[in-house]
C-alpha positions, 0 to 999 in steps of 0.5 A: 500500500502507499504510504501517505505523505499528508501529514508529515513535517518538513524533517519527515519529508527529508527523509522520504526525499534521501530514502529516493536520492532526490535532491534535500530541497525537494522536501520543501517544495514538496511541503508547500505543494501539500500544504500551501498549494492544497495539491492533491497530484504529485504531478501538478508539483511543476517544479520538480523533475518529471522523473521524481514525480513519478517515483512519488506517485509509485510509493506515496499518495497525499490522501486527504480526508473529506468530512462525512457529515456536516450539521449547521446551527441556527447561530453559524456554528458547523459540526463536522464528522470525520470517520476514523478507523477501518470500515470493521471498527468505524468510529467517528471524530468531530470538528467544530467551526465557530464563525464570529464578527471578526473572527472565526475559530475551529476546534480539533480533535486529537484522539477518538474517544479519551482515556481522561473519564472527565465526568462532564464529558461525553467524549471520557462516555465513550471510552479510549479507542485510538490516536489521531496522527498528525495527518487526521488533526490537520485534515480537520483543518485542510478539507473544511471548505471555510478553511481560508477563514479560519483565524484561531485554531483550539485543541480542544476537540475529542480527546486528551492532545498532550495524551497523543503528543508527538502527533499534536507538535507535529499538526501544530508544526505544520499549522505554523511553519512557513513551508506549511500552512504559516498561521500565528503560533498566538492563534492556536491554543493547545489544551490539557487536564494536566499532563505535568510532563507531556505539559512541560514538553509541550511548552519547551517544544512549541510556542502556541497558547496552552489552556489548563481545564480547572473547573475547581479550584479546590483539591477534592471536589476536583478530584470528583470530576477529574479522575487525573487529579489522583495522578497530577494535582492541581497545585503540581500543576501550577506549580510547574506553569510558574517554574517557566518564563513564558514572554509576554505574547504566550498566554495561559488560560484555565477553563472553567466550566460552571455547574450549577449550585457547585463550583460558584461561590465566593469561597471558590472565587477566594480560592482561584485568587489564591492559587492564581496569585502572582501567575499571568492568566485568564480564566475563561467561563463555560457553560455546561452543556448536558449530557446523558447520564451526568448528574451535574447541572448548568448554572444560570446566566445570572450565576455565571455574571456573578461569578464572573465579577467575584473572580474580577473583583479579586483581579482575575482577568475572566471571560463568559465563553459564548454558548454555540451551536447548542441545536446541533449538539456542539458539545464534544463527543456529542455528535459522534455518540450519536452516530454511534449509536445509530450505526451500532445500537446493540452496543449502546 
């Protein structure tokens, strides 16, 4: 079978151009037909020899993926499906663009399913099934027909990204580089349950955003809804954020999502100021979306205002992440359940 070339970084291109002795420069030319020209025929690189592109199209092919569905909300939101896996073991990924006035964000997947069982999170339901390579992440990006539009990227999709690491520095590589498709590196926003040392690689090896789920401030409650805190505290967490000297452009975010009558209150707000003391950061307020079987329950406009003023009054800089798409079940891990299901009933 053919190797596919859709995916790979300009360091992984050489080694394809050494393996078939063509000249090292071929590798970046490669590169920017893929990425920057979208080529899908090594036969429209007009700039290589007419003999390496046939020696590519004998052994390569650069294998994009078109989404197999797309939902549209009423608010612009789209959801796009992805089938990952063999037509035996079918299982689903999902995209999210989120279109605004002065900008347009898309939201990755990394993983299908997640090994993280976050108790807000339908992705966590489905359990672990597999890794996404670097390939898969961008095509999520690639074959979008609003690709040109897209201004900021977010891993924050299915899965856990600093879980499936490599594959992730490599998509966001990609994203980035010159040869590929040349986005701001302060337009994407790689996020984690904290991975304290996937974390510390990440932020040695790339200079994109990082945003860390907190969603308490307090050890033990936590622990209830993230089962990583037994593994990774949160105070170890900051612990490690503060030990680097990030510049001024790269930011650290912590998303909190607000569940109703549980994680609001003033003594929480008191307690993130604490641990928050002395750390440049936002914290970004989300709003629970349901989910089957979850006890948790959304909190009221009203309780996110006010929580969102107790964090400013202690001098948190805090955001209310707008709700989207909510008719079209934006939610991760939402979207594919369904498609699951549907396609295999018996096992749900």
């Amino acid at each position: 079978m053919k190797t596919p070339l859709f995916g790979k970084t300009l360091s992984q291109l050489k080694l394809v151009t050494d393996e078939l002795n063509l000249p090292r420069y071929a590798a970046e030319q490669i590169a920017r037909w893929i990425y920057r020209g979208h080529l899908r025929s090594f036969s429209d690189m007009t700039n290589l020899p007419t003999s390496a592109r046939s020696v590519l199209d004998e052994a390569f092919l650069i294998a994009p993926q078109l989404p197999d569905k797309v939902t549209v909300s009423s608010d612009g939101t789209k959801k796009y499906l992805f089938a990952a896996g063999s037509p035996e073991t079918r299982r689903y990924v999902e995209a999210a663009y989120i279109p605004e006035t002065e900008r347009a964000t898309l939201c990755l997947s990394t993983q299908v399913g997640c090994k993280m069982g976050c108790l807000f999170c339908m992705t966590g339901k489905q359990g672990f099934q597999g890794q996404l390579s670097a390939g898969e992440i961008v095509n999520q990006y690639d074959s979008l027909p609003e690709r040109d539009q897209i201004t900021n990227i977010v891993y924050m999709g299915m899965g856990e990204p600093l879980d499936n690491l490599e594959p992730v520095l490599d998509s966001v590589e990609i994203l980035t580089a010159e040869w590929g498709y040349g986005m701001s590196p302060s337009r994407i926003t790689v996020s984690t349950v904290g991975l304290i040392p996937a974390m510390k690689n990440y932020l040695e090896r790339s200079s994109s955003h990082l945003a860390v789920s907190m969603h308490s401030p307090f050890e033990d409650e936590r622990r209830q809804l993230m089962p990583i805190q037994h593994v990774y505290p949160l105070s170890e967490v900051l612990e490690t954020l503060r030990s680097y000297d990030l510049p001024r452009q790269r930011r650290v975010s912590f998303e909190y999502i607000v569940f109703g009558g549980m994680n609001h209150s003033m003594n929480h707000a008191k307690e993130m100021a604490r641990i928050l003391q002395g750390l440049r950061c936002r914290v970004n307020l989300i709003r629970f979306h349901p989910i089957p079987g979850s006890p948790l329950l959304p909190a009221s406009d009203g309780q996110m205002i006010e929580f969102q003023n107790m964090l400013k009054a202690k001098g948190i800089l805090t955001t209310i992440r707008r709700s989207r798409g909510q008719d079209i079940l934006a939610a991760c891990g939402l979207l594919s359940t369904r498609e699951l299901v549907r396609l295999n009933p018996a096992d749900y």
